[in-house]
C-alpha positions in Angstrom: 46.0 52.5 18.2 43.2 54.4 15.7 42.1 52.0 13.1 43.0 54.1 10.2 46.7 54.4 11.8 46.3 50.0 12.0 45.3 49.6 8.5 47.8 51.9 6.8 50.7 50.2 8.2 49.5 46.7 7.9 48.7 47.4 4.0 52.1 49.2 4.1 53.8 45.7 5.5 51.8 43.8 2.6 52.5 46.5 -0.4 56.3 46.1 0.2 56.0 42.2 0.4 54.2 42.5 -2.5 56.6 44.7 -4.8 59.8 42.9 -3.6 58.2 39.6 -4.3 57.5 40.9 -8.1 61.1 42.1 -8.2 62.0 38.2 -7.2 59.4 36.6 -9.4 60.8 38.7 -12.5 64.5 38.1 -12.0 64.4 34.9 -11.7 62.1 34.0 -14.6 64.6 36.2 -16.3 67.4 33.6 -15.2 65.8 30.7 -16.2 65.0 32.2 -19.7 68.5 32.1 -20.2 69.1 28.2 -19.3 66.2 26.6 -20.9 67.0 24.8 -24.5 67.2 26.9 -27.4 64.0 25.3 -29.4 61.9 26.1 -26.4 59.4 29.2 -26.0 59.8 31.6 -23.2 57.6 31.0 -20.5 56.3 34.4 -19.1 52.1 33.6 -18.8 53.1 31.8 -15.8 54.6 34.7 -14.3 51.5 36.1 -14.5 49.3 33.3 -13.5 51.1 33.5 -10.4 50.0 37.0 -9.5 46.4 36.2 -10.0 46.1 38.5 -12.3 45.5 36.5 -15.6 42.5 37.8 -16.5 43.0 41.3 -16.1 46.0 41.2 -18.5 44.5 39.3 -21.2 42.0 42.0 -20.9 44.8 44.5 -22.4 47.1 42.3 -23.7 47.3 39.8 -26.6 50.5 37.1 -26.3 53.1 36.9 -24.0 56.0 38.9 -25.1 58.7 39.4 -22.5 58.5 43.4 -22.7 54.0 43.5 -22.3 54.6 41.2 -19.4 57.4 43.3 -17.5 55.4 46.6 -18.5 51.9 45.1 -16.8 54.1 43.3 -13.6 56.3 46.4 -12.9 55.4 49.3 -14.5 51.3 49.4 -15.4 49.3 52.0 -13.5 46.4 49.9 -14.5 47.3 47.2 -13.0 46.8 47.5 -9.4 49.3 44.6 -8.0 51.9 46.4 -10.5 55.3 46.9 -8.8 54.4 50.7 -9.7 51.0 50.5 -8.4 52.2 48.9 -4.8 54.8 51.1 -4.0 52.9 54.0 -4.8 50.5 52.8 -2.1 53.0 51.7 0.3 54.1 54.9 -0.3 51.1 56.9 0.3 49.8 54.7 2.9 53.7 55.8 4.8 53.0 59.5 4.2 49.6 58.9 5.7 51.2 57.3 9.1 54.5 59.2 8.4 54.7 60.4 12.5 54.5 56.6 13.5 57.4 56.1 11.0 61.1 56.6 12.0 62.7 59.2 9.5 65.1 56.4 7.8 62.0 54.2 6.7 59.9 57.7 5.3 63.2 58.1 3.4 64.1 55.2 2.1 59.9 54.1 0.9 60.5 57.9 -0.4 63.6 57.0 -2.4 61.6 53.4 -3.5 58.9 55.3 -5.0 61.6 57.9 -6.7 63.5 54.6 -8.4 60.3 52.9 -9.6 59.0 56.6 -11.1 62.7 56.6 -13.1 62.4 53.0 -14.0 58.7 54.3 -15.8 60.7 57.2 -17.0 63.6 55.2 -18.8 61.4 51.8 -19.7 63.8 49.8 -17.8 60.8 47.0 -19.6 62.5 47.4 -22.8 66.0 47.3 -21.6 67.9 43.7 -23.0 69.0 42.7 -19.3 66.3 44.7 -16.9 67.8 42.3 -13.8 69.9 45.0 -12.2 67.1 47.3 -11.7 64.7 44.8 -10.6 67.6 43.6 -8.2 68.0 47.0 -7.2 64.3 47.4 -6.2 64.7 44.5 -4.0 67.5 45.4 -2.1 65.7 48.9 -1.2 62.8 46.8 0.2 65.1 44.8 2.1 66.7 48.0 3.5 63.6 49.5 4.5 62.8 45.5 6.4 66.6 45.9 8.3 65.8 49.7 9.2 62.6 48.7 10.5 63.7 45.3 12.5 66.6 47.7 14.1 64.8 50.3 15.3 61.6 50.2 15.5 59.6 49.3 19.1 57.4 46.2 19.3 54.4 47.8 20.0 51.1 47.3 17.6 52.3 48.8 14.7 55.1 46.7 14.3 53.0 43.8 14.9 50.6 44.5 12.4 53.1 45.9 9.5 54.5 42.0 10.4 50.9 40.6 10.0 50.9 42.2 6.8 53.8 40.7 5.3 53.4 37.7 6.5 49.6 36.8 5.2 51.3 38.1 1.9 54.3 36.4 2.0 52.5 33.1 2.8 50.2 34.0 -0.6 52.8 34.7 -3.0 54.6 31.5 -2.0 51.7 29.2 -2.7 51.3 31.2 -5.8 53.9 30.2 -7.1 54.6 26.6 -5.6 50.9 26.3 -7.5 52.1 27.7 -11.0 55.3 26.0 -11.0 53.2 22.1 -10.5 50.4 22.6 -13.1 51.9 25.3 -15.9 55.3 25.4 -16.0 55.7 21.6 -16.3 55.2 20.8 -20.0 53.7 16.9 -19.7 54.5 14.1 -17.6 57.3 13.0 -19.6 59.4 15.9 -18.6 59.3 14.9 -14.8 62.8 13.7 -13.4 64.1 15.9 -16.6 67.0 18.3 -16.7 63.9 21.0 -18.3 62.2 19.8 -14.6 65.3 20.0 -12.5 65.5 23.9 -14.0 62.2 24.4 -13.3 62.1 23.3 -9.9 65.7 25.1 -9.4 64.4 28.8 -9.9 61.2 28.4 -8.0 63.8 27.4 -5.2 66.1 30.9 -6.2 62.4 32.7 -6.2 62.3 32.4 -2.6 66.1 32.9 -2.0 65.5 29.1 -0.6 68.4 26.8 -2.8 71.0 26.6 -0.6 68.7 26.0 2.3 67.1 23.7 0.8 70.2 21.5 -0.7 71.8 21.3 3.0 68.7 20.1 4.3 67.7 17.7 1.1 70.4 17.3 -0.8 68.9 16.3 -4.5 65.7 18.3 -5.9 62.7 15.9 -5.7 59.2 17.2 -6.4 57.9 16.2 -2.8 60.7 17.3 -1.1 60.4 21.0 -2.4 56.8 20.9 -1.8 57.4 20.1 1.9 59.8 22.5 2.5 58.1 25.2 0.8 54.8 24.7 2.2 55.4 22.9 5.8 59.0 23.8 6.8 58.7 24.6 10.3 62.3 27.1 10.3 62.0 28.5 6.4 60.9 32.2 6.8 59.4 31.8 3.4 57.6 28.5 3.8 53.7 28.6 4.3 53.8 27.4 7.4 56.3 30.0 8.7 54.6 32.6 7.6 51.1 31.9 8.8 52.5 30.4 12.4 54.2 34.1 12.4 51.6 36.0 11.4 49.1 34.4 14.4 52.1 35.1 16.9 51.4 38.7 15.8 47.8 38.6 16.0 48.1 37.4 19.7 50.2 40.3 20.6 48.3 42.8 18.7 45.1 41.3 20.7 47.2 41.1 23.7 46.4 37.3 23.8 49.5 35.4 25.4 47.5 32.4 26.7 46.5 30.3 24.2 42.9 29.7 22.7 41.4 32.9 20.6 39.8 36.2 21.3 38.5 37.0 18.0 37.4 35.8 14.0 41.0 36.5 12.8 42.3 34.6 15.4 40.2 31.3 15.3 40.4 31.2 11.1 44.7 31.8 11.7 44.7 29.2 14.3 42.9 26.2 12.3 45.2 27.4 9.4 48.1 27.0 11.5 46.8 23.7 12.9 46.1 21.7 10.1 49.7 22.8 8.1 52.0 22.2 11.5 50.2 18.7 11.4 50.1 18.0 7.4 52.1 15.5 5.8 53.8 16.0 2.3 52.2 12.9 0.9 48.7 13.5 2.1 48.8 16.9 0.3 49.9 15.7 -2.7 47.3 12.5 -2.7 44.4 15.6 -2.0 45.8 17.5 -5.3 48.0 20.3 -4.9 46.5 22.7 -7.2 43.6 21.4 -5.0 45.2 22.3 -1.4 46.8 25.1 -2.5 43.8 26.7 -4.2 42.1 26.4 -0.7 45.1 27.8 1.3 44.9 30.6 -0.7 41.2 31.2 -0.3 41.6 30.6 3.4 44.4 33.4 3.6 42.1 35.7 2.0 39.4 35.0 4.7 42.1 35.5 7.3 42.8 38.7 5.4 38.5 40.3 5.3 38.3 39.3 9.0 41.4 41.0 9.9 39.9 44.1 8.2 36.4 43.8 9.5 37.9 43.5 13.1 40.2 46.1 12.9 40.2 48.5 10.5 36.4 49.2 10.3 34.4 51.8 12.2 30.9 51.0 13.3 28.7 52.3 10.6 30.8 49.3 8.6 32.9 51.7 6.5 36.4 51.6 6.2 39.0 54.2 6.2 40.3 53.0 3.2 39.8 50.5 0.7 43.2 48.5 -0.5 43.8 46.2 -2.9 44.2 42.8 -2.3 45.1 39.4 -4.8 41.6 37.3 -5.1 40.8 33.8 -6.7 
C-alpha cells in the first residue's frame, strides 16, 4: 500500500475517534450539569483539560462559560482538535483515499461534514439543550464504524484505519480517567460523596461503560473504575483494550503472526501492552495516577511518531502530510 494512501486512512480512523469522542465528552458534561447541587459552579475547564488543549483556549478565551467552551470543542476553526476541525480532515483525508473507500462510508463522512457545517451555520453552541445535535453527531460516526466493519475487506487499510482509532481511543480514555481524579474532585472531603458518586457516574456514561461496569462491580468505588477503565482485559474502551488491539493490527499490517517484533512501532506497542496486561490497580494508584497516566499518554504519542516515521515517510524524511495530533 503507498504510504500517502496508509496515512490518510489511519489519520481518517483517528479524526472520527476523535470527533465522536468530543460528541461524548460534551453530552455527558451536559448531563451532569444538570444533577449537580444548585449552589455549585458548572464545571466545563475540565472538559477542556481533557482534550489537552488548555492552553490554546485560555489563549482566546477568558472564563469558562458553557457557550465559549462548546464553540472552541465543536465549532472553532482555530482549534485544530475542534469537532469542526476533525471532521473536516477526516473528511478531506476520505476524499483523498475516496477509491479505497466503499461509496456508503464517502457518503455518510460526506453527510458528517454537511451536519457539523449546519451546526456552525445555526450555533447549535448557543442553543439551551445542544444534546440532540451532539448525539446526532455520534450516531453518524457510529454509522460510518458499522458500514465499515460490514463491508469492508481486512486487508492493510482496514488495519491501519483500526490502529488509528484505537491509539486514539486509548488517549482520550486516559484523558479523561486523568481529569476526572485530579480536577473534577473538589477536596478530599468529597470522596465517598453523592457530588463523587456523580462524578465518577458520568465518566462511566462518557465511555458508554455504566452498565458494564455495574454487572461486573456492582457499587462505584474509585479503584474499581480505575481498573476497569484502564486494565479491563474485554472493555473495548479500556486502555488496555485498546492498545492490545491496536498491536494485533500492527502485526497484521507488518504481516507479523509469530510473536516477537519487526519494527520501532512494534517493540514500543508491545512493552506498552506488557506492562498494562500485567499491572495491578493498587500498584498504579500507589505510583500516582496523574503520575501513570501522564506517562501512558506520552508513551502513546511515541507509539504514534514511530508509526509515522515507519510508515508514512518517504526517504528524504518528508511526509505526505502533516496531521494534527493531542501532545503533553
Amino acid at each position: 500500500m503507498l504510504s500517502r494512501v496508509a496515512n490518510s486512512i489511519y489519520w481518517l480512523g483517528r479524526y472520527l475517534e476523535r470527533a465522536e469522542n468530543y460528541a461524548r465528552f460534551i453530552d455527558v458534561n451536559f448531563n451532569l450539569m444538570q444533577d449537580l447541587p444548585l449552589d455549585l459552579k458548572e464545571q466545563w475547564r475540565p472538559l477542556i483539560a481533557a482534550t489537552g488543549d488548555l492552553a490554546l483556549y485560555e489563549k482566546s478565551c477568558t472564563g469558562y462559560e458553557k457557550n465559549q467552551v462548546l464553540f472552541f470543542l465543536g465549532f472553532d476553526a482555530e482549534n485544530p482538535n475542534s469537532m469542526v476541525s476533525t471532521i473536516k480532515n477526516a473528511r478531506e483525508n476520505a476524499r483523498i483515499i475516496r477509491e479505497n473507500l466503499s461509496k456508503e462510508t464517502w457518503e455518510k463522512v460526506n453527510e458528517l461534514y454537511y451536519m457539523m457545517q449546519e451546526g456552525l451555520e445555526k450555533k447549535v453552541w448557543k442553543k439551551e439543550d445542544p444534546r440532540p445535535f451532539f448525539e446526532k453527531v455520534k450516531n453518524q460516526i457510529l454509522l460510518i464504524y458499522g458500514i465499515a466493519d460490514s463491508s469492508v475487506a481486512r486487508t492493510e487499510g482496514w488495519y491501519f484505519r483500526q490502529l488509528g482509532q484505537f491509539l486514539e481511543r486509548a488517549d482520550k480514555t486516559s484523558r479523561m480517567l486523568d481529569v476526572k481524579y485530579h480536577i473534577l474532585l473538589p477536596s478530599d472531603q468529597e470522596i465517598g460523596t453523592p457530588l463523587d458518586f456523580l462524578h465518577w457516574m458520568a465518566l462511566l456514561k462518557s465511555v458508554t461503560a455504566f452498565n458494564t461496569y455495574r454487572r461486573l462491580y456492582g457499587n462505584i468505588e474509585s479503584a474499581n473504575v480505575v481498573e476497569f477503565l484502564t486494565l479491563n482485559k474485554y472493555f473495548p474502551r479500556s486502555i488496555y483494550f485498546c492498545i492490545k488491539e491496536a498491536e494485533k493490527c500492527l502485526h497484521n499490517i507488518s504481516g507479523n503472526l509469530g510473536g516477537g517484533y519487526m519494527n520501532s512501532p512494534e517493540k514500543a506497542m508491545g512493552e506498552l501492552r506488557s506492562k498494562l496486561e500485567f499491572a495491578e490497580v493498587g500498584e498504579i494508584i500507589g505510583f500516582g495516577l496523574h503520575e501513570y497516566l501522564d506517562n501512558l499518554q506520552l508513551k502513546i504519542n511515541e507509539i504514534s511518531n514511530l508509526v509515522d516515521s515507519n510508515f508514512f515517510t518517504i526517504r528524504d524524511n518528508q511526509t505526505y502530510q502533516t496531521q494534527s495530533q493531542n501532545q503533553n
